[in-house]
BAFI-3210 file (N, C-alpha, C; in Angstrom, 3 decimals, decimal comma, padded with zeros to 6 digits):
// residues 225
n [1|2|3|4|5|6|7|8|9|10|11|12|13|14|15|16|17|18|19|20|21|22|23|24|25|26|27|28|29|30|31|32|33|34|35|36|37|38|39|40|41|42|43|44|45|46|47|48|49|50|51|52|53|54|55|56|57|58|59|60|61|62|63|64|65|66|67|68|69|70|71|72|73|74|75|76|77|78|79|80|81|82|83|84|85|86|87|88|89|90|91|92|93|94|95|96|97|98|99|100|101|102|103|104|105|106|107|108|109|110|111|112|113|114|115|116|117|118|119|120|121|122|123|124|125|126|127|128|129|130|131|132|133|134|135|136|137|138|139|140|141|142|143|144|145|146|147|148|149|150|151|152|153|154|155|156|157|158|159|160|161|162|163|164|165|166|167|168|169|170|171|172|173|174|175|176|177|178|179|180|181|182|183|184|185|186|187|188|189|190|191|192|193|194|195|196|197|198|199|200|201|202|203|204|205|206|207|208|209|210|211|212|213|214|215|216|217|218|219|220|221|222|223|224|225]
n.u [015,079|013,021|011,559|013,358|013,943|011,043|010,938|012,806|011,387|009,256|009,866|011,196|008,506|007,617|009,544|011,318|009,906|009,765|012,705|013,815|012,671|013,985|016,644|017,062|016,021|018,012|020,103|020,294|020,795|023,276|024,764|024,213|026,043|025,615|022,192|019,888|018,391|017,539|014,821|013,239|013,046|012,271|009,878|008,709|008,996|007,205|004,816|003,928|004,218|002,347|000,250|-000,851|-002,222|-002,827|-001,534|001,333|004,755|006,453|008,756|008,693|009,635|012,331|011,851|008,794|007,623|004,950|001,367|-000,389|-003,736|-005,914|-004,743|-003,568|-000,397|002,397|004,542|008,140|010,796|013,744|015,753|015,340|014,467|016,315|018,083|019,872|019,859|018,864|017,069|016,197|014,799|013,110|011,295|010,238|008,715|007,099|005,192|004,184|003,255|000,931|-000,324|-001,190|-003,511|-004,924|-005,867|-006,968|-008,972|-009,099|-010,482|-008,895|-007,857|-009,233|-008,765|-006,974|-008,163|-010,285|-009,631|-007,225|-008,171|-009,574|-007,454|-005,770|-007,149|-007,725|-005,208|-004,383|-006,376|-005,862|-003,420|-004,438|-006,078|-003,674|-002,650|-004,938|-007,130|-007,127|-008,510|-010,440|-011,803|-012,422|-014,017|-016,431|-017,261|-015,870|-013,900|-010,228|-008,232|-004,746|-004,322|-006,987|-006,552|-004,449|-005,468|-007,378|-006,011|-004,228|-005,830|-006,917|-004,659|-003,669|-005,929|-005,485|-003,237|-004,319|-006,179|-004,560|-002,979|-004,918|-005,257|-003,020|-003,384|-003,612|-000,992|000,483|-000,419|000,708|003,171|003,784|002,216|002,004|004,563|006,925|006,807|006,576|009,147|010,812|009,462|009,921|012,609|014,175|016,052|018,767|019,214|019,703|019,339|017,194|015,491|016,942|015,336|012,768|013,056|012,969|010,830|009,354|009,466|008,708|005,627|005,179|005,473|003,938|002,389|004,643|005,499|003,247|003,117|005,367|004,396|002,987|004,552|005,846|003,639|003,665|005,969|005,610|003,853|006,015|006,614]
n.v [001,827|000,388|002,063|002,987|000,554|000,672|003,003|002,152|-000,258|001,246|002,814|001,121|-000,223|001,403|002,854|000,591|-001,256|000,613|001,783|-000,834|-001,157|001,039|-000,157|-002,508|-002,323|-000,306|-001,647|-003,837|-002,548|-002,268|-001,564|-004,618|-005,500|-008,460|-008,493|-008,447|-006,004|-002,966|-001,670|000,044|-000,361|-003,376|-003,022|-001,822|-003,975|-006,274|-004,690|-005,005|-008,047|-008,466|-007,552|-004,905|-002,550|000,134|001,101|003,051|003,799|006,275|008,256|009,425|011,168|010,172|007,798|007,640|005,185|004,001|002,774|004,626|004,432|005,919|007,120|005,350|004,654|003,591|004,420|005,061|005,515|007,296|006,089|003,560|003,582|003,590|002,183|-000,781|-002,626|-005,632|-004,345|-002,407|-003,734|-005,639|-003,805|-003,094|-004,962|-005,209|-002,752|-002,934|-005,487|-004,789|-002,845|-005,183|-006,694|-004,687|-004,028|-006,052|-006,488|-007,635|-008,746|-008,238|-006,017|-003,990|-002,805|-000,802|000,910|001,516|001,949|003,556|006,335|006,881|006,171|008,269|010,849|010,607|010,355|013,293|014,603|013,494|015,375|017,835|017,859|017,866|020,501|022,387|021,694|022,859|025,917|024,330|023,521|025,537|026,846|025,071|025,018|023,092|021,761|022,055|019,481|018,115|015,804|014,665|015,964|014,104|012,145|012,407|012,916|010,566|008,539|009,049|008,653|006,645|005,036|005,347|003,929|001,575|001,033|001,269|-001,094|-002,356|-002,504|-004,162|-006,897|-006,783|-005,256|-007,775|-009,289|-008,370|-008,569|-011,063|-012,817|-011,793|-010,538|-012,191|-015,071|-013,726|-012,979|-015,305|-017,217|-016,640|-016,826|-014,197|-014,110|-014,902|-018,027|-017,757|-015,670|-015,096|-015,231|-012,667|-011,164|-011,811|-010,745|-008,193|-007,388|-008,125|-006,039|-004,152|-004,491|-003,442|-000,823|001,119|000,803|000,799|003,647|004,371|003,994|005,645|008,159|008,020|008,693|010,856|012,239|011,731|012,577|016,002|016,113|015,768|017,973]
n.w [042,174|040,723|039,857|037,710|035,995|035,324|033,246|031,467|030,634|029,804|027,589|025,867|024,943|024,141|022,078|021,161|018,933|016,705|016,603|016,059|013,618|012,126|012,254|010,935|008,234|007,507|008,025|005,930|003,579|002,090|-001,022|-003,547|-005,788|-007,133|-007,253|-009,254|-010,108|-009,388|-006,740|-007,890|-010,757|-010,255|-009,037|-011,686|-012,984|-011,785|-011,661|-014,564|-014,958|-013,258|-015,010|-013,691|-014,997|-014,915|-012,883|-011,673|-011,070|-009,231|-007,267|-004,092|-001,082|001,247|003,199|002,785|001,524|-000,272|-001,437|-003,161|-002,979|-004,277|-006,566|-007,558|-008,116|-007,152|-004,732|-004,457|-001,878|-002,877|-002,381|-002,264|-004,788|-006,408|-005,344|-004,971|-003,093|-000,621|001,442|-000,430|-002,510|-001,127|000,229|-002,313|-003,374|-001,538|-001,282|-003,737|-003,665|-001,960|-004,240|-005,767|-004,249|-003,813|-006,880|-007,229|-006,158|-003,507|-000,816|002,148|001,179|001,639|004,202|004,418|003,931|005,006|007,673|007,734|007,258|010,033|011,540|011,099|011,552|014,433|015,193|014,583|016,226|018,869|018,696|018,766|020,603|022,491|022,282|022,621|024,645|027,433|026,137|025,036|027,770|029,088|027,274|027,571|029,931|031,453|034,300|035,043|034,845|035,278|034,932|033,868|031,725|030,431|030,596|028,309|026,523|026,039|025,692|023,044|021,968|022,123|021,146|018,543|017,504|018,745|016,096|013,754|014,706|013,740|010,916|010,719|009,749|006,711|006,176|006,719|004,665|002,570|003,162|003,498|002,295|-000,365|-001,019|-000,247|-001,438|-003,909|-004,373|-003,645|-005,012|-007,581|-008,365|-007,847|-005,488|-004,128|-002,135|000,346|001,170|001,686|004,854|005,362|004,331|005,363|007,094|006,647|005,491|007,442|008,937|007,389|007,414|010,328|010,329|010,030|012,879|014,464|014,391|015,180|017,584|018,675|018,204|020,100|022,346|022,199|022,731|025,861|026,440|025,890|027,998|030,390|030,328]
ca.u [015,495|012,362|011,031|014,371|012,829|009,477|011,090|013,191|010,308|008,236|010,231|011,666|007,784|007,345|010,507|011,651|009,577|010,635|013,951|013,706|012,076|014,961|017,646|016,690|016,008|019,493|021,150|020,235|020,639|023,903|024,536|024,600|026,187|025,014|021,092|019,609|018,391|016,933|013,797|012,624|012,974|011,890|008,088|007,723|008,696|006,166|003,714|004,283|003,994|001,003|-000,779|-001,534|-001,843|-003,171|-000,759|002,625|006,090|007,402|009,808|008,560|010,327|012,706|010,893|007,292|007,181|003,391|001,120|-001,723|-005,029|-006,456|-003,883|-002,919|000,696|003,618|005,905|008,910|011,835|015,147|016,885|014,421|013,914|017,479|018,931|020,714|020,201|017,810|015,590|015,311|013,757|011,943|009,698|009,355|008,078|005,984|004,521|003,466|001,783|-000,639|-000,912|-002,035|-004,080|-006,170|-005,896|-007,349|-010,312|-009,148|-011,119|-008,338|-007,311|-009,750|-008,500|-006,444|-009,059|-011,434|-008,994|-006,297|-008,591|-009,389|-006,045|-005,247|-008,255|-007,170|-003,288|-004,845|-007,268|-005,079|-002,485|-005,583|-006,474|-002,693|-002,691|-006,279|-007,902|-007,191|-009,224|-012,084|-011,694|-012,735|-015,224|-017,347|-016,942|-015,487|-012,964|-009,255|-007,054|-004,097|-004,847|-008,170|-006,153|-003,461|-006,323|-008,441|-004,744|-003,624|-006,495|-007,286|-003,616|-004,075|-007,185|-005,394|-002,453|-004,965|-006,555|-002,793|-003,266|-006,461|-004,602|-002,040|-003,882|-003,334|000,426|001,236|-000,634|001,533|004,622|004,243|001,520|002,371|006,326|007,858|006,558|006,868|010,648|011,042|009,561|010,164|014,135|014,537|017,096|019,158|018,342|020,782|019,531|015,532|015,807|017,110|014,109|011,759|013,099|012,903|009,475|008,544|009,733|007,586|004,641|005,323|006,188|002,371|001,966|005,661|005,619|001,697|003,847|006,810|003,835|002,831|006,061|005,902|002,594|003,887|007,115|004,751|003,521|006,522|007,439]
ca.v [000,860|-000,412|003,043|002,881|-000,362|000,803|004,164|001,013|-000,917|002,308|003,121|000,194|-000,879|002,562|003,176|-000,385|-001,201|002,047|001,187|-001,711|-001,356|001,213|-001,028|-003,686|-001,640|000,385|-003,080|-004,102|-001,334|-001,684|-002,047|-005,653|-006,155|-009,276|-008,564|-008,588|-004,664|-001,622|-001,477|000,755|-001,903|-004,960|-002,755|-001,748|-005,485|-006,565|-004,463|-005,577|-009,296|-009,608|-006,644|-004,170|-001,718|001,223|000,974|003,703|004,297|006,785|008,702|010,526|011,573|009,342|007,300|007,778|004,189|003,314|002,696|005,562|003,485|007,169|007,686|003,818|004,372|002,801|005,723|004,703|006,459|007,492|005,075|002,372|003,301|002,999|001,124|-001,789|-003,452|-006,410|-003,735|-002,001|-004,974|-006,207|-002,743|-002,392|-005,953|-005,106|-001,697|-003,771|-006,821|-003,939|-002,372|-006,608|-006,857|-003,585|-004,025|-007,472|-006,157|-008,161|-008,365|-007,535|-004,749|-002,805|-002,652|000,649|002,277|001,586|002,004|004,659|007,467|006,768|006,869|009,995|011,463|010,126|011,029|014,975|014,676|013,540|016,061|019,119|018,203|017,918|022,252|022,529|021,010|024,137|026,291|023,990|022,959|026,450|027,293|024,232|025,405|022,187|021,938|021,806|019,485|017,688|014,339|014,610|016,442|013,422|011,061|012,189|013,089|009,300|008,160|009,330|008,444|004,985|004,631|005,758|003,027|000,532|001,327|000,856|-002,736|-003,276|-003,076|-005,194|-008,035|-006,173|-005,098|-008,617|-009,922|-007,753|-009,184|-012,673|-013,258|-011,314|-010,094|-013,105|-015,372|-013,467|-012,859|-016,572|-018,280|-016,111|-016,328|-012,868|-013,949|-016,300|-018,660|-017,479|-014,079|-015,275|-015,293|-011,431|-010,368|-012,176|-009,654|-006,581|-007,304|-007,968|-004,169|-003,420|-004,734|-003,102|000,104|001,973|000,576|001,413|005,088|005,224|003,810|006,680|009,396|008,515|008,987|012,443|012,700|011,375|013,562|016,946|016,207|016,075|019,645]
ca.w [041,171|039,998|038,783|036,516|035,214|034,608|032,349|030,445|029,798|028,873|026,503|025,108|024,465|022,524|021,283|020,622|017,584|015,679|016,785|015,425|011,935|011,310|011,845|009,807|007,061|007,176|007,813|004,448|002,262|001,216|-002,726|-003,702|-007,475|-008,017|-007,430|-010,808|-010,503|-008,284|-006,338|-008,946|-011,802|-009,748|-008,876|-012,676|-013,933|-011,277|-012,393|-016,040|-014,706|-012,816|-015,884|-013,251|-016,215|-014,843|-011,683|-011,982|-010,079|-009,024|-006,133|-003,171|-000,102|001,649|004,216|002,566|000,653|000,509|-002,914|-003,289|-003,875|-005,389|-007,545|-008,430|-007,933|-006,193|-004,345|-003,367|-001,563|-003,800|-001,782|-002,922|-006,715|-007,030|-004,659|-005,533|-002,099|-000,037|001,627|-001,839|-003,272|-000,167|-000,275|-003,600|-003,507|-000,509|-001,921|-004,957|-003,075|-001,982|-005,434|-006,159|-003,783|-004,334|-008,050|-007,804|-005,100|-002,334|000,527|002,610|000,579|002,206|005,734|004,774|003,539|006,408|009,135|007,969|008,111|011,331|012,593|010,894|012,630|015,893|015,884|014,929|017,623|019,858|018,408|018,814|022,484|023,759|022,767|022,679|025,519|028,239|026,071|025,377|029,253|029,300|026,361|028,015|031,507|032,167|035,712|034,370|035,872|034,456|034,855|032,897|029,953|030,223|029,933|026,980|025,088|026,360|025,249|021,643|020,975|021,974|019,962|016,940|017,731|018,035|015,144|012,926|014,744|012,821|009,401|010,386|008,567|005,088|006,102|006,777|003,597|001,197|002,736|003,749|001,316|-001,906|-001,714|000,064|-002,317|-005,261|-004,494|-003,252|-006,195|-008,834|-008,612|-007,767|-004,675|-003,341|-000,901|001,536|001,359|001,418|005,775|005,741|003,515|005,757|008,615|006,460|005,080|008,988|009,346|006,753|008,046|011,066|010,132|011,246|014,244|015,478|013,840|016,027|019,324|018,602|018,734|021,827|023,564|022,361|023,985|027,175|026,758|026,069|029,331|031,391|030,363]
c.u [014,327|011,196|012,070|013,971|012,160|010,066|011,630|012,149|009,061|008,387|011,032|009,880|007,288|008,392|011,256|011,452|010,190|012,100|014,389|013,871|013,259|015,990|017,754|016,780|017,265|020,575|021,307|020,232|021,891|023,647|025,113|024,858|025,412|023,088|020,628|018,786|017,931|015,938|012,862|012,108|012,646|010,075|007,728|007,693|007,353|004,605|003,000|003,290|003,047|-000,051|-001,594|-001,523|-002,176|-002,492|000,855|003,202|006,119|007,883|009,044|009,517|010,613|011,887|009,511|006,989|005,656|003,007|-000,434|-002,691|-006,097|-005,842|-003,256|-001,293|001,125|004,672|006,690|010,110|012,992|016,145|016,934|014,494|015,263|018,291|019,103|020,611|018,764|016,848|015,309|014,413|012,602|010,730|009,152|008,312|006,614|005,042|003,396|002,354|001,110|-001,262|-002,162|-003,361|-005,588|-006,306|-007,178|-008,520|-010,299|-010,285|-009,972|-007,745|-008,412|-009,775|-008,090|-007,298|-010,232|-010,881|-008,028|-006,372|-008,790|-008,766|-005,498|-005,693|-007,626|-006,083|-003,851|-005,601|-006,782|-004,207|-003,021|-005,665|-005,378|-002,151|-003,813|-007,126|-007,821|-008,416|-010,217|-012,921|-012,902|-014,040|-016,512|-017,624|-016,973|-014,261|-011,773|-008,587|-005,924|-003,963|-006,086|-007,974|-005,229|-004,539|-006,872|-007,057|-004,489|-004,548|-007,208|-005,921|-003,332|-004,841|-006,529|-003,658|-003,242|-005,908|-005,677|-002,875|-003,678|-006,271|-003,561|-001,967|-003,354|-001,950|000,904|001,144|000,378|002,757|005,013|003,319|001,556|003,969|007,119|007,514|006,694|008,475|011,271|011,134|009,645|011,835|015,003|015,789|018,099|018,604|019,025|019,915|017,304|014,954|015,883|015,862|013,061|011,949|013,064|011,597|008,286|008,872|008,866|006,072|004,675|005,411|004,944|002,279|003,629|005,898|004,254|002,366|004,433|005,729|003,158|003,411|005,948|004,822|002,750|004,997|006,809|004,664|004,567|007,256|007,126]
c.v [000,399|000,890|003,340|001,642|-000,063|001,990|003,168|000,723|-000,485|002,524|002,154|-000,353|000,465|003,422|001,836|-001,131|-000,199|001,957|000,374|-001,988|-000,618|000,617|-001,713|-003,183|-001,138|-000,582|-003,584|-003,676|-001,200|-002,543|-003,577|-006,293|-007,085|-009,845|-008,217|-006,810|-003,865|-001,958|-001,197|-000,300|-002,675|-004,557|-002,501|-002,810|-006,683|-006,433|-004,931|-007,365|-009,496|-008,137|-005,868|-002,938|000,031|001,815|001,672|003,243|005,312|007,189|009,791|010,629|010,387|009,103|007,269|006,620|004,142|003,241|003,575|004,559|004,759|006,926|006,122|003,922|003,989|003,941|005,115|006,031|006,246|006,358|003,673|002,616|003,273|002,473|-000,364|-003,088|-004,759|-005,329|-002,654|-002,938|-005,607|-005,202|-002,314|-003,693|-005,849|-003,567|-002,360|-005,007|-005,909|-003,447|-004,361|-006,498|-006,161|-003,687|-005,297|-007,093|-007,213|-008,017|-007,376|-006,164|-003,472|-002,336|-000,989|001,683|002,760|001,910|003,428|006,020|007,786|007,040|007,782|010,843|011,508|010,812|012,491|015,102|014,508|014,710|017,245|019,718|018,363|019,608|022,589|022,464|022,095|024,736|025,824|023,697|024,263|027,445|026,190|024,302|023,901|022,210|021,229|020,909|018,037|016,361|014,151|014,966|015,097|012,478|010,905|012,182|011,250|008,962|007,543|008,463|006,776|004,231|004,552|004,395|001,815|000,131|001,176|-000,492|-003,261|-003,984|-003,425|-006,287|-007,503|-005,957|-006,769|-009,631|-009,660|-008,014|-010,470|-013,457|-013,340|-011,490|-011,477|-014,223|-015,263|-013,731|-014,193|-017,526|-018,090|-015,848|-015,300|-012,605|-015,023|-016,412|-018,423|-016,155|-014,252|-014,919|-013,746|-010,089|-010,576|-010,392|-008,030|-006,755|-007,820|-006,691|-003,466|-003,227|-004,224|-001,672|001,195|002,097|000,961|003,191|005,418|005,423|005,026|007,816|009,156|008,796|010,348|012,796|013,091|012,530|014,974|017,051|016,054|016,743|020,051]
c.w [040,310|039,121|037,626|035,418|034,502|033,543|031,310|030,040|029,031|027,662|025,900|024,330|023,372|021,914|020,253|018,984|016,348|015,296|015,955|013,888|011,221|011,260|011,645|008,471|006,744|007,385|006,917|003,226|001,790|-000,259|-002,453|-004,990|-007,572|-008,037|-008,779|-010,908|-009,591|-008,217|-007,253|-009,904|-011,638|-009,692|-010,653|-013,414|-013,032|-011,936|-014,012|-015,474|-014,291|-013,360|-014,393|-014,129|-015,529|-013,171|-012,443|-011,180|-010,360|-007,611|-005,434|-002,372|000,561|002,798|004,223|001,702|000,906|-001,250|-002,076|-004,038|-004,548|-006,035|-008,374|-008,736|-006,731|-005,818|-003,470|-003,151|-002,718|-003,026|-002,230|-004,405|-006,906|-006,542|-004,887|-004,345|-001,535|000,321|000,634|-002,521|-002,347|-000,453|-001,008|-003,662|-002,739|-001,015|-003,147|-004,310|-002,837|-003,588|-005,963|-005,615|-003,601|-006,036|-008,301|-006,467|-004,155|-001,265|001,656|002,178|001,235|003,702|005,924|004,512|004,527|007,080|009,217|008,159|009,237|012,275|012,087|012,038|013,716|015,938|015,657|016,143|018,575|020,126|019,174|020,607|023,145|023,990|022,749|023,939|026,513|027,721|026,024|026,610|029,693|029,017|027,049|029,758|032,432|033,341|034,875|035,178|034,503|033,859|033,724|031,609|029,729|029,444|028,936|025,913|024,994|025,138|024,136|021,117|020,995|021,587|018,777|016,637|017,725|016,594|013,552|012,851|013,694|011,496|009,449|009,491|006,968|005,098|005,817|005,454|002,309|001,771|002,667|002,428|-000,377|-001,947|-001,493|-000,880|-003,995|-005,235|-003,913|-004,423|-007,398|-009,218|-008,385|-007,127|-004,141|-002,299|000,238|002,004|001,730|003,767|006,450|005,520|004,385|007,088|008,137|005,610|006,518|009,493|008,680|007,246|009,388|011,247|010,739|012,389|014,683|015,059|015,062|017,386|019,483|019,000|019,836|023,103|023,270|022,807|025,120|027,498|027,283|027,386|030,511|031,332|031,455]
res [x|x|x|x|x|x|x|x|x|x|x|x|x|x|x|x|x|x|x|x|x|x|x|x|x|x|x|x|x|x|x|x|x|x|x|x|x|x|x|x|x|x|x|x|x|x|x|x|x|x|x|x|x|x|x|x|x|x|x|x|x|x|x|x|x|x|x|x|x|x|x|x|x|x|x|x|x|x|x|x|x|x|x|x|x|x|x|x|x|x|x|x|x|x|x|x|x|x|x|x|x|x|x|x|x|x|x|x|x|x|x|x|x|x|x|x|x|x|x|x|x|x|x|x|x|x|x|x|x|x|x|x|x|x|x|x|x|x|x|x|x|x|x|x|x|x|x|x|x|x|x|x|x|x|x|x|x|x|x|x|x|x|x|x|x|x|x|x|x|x|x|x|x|x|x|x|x|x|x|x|x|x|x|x|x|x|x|x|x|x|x|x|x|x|x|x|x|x|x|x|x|x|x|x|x|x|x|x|x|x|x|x|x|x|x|x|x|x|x|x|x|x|x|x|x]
***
């Protein structure tokens, strides 16, 4: 009974989040006539408003919202640039508080840039050693055993999860700091509806660190082929 537990609480603590962030998000997506326009339209009258001039839109692949600080655009998903709904407007709002925030040389604006390579690095490295690690076990005439491959894979991939942490500060700035605000006191929503946004711009801010959790279940999974 209490190893049935511990597989619950394994995977509720790295599946849960993920879990989570998508059904918040797909809870709020349907069309809502009387919002004043699409995702799309709300990031380029943003941009307009607080003269980020050299800041675009446009549409990548569903589920890839983020703003390129190379490239000085805002990419949101097709669901977002024309969706009609609360978590269309929450992430365009929240995509944009970062474009602010790097536009305007925040301090915090530089968390993603310090940290997200990092955890790229990491989740490949982790990725490398969980088919890798045999042969180098081998090329280094190091002693193989499975435990020692669990550990360095564990390891890396929980570096690169804490490391997501790090730029939580910057996630949470571009929603509680920039979007909820903007879309609070700028009229954008009702006040009824101000409550639902808070919980899909806390998905936003969340959205790294439960995508880092999700790949380490497939770590863990890998390993009990």
């Amino acid at each position: 009974m209490l190893w049935i537990l511990g597989v619950l609480l394994f995977l509720l603590l790295f599946c849960g989040p993920n879990l989570w962030v998508k059904f918040i998000l797909k809870r709020y997506s349907q069309t809502r006539d009387y919002l004043p326009g699409t995702g799309g339209e709300l990031a380029k009258h943003l941009i307009r408003r607080f003269e980020l001039h050299a800041v675009e839109v446009e549409i990548t692949k569903e589920g890839h919202d983020h703003f390129d600080i190379q490239q000085h655009k805002v990419r949101l998903s097709p669901s977002v640039f024309t969706g009609q709904s609360l978590t269309a407007v929450a992430v365009a709002a929240h995509e944009v508080g970062h474009a602010i925030a790097h536009e305007r040389q925040e301090r915090m604006a530089r968390l993603r840039v310090r940290y997200l390579p990092k955890a790229i690095f990491l989740q490949r490295l982790a990725a490398g050693l969980l088919i890798g690690w045999p042969m180098l076990s081998l090329l280094l005439h190091l002693p193989y055993t499975f435990v020692i491959h669990a550990f360095v894979v564990g390891l890396s991939g929980l570096l690169a999860v804490l490391v997501q942490v790090a730029m939580l500060p910057e996630e949470w700035d571009a929603s509680f700091h920039k979007a909820l605000p903007i879309l609070a006191e700028g009229g954008y929503l009702a006040e009824e509806d101000l409550p639902k946004v808070k919980r899909i711009l806390l998905a936003c801010a969340m959205t790294y660190v439960s995508a880092a959790l999700l790949k380490m279940l497939f770590f863990w999974r890998w390993f009990k082929r």
